[in-house]
C-alpha positions as CSV (number, residue, x, y, z in Angstrom):
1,X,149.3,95.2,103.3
2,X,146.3,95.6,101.6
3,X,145.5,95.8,97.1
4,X,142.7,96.9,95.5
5,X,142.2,94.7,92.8
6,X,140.1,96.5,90.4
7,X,138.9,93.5,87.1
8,X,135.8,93.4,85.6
9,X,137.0,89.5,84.1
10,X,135.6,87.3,87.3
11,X,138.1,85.2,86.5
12,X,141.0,86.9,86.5
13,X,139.5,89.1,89.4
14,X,139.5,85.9,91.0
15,X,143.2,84.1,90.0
16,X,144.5,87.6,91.6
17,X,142.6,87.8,94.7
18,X,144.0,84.0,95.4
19,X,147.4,84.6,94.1
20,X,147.4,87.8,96.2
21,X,145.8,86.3,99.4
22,X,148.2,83.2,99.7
23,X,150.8,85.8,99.6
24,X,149.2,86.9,103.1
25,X,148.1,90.5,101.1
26,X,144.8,91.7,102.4
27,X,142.6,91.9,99.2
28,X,139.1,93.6,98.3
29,X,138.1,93.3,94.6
30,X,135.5,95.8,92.7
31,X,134.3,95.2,89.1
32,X,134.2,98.6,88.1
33,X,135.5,101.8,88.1
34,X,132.9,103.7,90.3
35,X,132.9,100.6,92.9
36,X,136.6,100.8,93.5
37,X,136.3,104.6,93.8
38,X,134.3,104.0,96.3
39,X,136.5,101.4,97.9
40,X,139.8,103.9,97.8
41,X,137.6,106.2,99.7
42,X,136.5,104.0,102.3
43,X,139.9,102.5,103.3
44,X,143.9,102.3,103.3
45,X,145.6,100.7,100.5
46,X,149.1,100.1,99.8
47,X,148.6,99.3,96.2
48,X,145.6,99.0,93.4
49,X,146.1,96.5,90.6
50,X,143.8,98.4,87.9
51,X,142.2,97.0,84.7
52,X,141.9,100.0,81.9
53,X,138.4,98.5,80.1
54,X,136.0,99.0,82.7
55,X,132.7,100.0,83.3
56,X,131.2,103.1,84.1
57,X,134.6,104.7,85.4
58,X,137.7,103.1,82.8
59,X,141.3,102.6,84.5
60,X,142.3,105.9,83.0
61,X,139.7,108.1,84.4
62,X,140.0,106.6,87.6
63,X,143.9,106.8,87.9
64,X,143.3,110.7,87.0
65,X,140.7,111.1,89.4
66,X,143.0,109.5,92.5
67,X,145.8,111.6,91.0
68,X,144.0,114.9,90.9
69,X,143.3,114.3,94.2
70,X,146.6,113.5,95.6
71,X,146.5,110.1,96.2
72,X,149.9,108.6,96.1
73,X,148.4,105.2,95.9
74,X,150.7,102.8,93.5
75,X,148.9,102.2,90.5
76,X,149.8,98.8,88.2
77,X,148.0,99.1,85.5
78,X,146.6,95.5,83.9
79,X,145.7,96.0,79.7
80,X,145.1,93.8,77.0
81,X,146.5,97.0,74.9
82,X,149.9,96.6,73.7
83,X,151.3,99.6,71.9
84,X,153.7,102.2,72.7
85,X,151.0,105.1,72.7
86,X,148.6,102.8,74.8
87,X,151.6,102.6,77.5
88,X,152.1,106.4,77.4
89,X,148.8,107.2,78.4
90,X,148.5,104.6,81.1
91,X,151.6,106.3,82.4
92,X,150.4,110.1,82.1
93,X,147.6,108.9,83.6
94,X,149.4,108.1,86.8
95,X,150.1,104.6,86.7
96,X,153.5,103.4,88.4
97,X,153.6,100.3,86.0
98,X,151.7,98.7,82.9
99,X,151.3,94.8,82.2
100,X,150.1,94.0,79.0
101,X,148.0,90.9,79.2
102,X,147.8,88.0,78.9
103,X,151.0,88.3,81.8
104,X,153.1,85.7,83.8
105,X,151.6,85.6,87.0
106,X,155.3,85.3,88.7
107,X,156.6,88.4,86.9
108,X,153.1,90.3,88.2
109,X,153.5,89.0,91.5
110,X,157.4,90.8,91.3
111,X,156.1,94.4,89.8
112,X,153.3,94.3,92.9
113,X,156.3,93.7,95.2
114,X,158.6,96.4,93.3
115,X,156.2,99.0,93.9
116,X,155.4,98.2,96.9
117,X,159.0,98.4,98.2
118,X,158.9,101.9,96.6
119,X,156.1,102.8,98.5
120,X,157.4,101.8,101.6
121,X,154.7,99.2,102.0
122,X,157.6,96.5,102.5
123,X,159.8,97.0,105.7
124,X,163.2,95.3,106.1
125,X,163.4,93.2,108.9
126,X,161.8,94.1,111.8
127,X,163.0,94.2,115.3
128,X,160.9,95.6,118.8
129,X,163.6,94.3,121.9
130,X,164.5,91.2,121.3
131,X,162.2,90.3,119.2
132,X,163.1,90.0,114.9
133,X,160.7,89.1,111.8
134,X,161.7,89.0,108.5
135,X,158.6,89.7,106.1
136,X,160.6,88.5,103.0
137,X,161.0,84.7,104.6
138,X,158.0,84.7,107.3
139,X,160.9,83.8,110.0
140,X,160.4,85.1,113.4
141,X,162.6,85.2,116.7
142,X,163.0,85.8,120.1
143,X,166.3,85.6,121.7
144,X,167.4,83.8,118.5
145,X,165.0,80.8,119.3
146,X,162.4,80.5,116.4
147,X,158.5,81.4,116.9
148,X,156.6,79.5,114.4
149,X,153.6,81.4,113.4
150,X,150.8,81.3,111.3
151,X,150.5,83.7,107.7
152,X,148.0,85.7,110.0
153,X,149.4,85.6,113.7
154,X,152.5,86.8,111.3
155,X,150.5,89.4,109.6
156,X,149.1,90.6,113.2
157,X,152.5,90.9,115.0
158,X,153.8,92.7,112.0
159,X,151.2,95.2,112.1
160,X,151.6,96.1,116.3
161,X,155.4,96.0,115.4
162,X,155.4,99.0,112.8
163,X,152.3,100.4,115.3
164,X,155.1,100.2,117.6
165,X,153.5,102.5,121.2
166,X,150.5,103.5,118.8
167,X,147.3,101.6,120.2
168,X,145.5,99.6,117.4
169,X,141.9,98.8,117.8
170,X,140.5,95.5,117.6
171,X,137.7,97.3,114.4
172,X,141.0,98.9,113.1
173,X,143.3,95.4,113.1
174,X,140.3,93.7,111.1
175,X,140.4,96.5,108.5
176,X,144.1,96.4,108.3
177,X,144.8,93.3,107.8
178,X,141.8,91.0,106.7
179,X,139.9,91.5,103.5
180,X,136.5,93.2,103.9
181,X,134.4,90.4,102.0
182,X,134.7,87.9,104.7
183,X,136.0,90.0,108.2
184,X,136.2,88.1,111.6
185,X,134.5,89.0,114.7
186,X,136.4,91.0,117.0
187,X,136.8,88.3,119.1
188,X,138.4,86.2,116.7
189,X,141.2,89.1,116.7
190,X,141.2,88.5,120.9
191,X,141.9,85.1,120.2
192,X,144.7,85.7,117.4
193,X,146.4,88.2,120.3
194,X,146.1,85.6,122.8
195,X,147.7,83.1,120.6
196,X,150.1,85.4,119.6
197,X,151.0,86.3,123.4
198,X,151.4,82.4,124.5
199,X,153.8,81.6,121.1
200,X,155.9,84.4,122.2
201,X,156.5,83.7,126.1
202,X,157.1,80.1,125.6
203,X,159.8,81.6,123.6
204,X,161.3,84.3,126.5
205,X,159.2,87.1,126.4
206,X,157.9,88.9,128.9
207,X,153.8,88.3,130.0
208,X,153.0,91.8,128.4
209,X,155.3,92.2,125.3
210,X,152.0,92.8,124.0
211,X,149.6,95.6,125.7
212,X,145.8,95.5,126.3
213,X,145.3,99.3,126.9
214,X,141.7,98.5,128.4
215,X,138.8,99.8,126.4
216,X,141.0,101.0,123.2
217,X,143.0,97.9,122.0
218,X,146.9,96.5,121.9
219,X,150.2,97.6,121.6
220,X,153.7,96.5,121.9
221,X,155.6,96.9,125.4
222,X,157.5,100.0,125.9
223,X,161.4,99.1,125.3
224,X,163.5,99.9,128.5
């Protein structure tokens, strides 16, 4: 999943990008409001975590201007404003939350993953044959023996799993699922599916339960 964290305070921009990140979220992080309309233009996110002071383009104007144009993104808005009326216009604005700062980092963490259940960003567990992943506990099997994996291999076979048949491509896997500061090499992604591929035959799977479709990128094995 990846959140636009949109802060112009470095260091909170920064406690929420590494909060976020160890909590294997893809993150990208703009420091005013024209930057991250930029950013929600360029890519797919499952969430923005929004500041309401900030330059050029405040959190209000920007959640209007995703709302006027139909973006169902989740909004949480972050304010050091506190009152009722403050709230109401966060929310007319088209916010799906408000956290008054300073906030609890565990209770922010809980709203992010609140709205992203109700945007459908967090699957129940997962299942493709015999194959199961649970994203709330990281826990994978196949065959009931466990596959230990890292937060990223995890990431990866999450994202072919909810691809299911559809063919991802190795430039479309590093936008998906790593953050766009700091993106790999595409064959850093060959190596993660090779990985991947080895952790899950020495558990029972078959040699292609994960596809190369030659020239266009992976999939999962079709399901008898």
């Amino acid at each position: 999943m990846r959140i636009l964290v949109v802060e112009d305070d470095v260091q909170i921009a920064d406690m929420l990008s590494e909060a976020l990140t160890s909590r294997q979220y893809a993150v990208d992080v703009a420091q005013d409001g024209e930057e991250a309309w930029d950013w929600v233009r360029a890519f797919e996110y499952d969430l923005v975590l929004l500041d309401v002071t900030l330059p050029k383009l405040n959190g209000i104007q920007l959640c209007h201007r995703l709302r006027e144009r139909n973006s169902a993104i989740p909004v949480l808005m972050l304010t050091a404003r506190d009152t009722i009326a403050d709230k109401i216009v966060g929310l007319d604005a088209g916010a799906d939350d408000y956290v008054v700062k300073p906030f609890d980092l565990e209770e922010l963490m809980a709203r992010v993953r609140a709205l992203l259940r109700r945007g459908g960003s967090i699957q129940p567990n997962l299942k493709w044959g015999s194959l199961r992943l649970n994203p709330s506990t990281y826990e994978v099997t196949y065959d009931d023996q466990p596959v230990t994996l890292t937060p990223k291999e995890f990431t990866l076979l999450e994202l072919l799993i909810t691809s299911g048949r559809r063919v991802l491509s190795r430039p479309g896997i590093i936008e998906r699922i790593w953050s766009s500061e700091d993106p790999p090499t595409e064959e850093a992604v060959k190596t993660h599916i090779r990985t991947l591929r080895q952790k899950l035959r020495s558990a029972g799977a078959p040699n292609d339960f994960i596809e190369t479709v030659h020239g266009l990128g992976y999939r999962m094995k079709q399901l008898d």
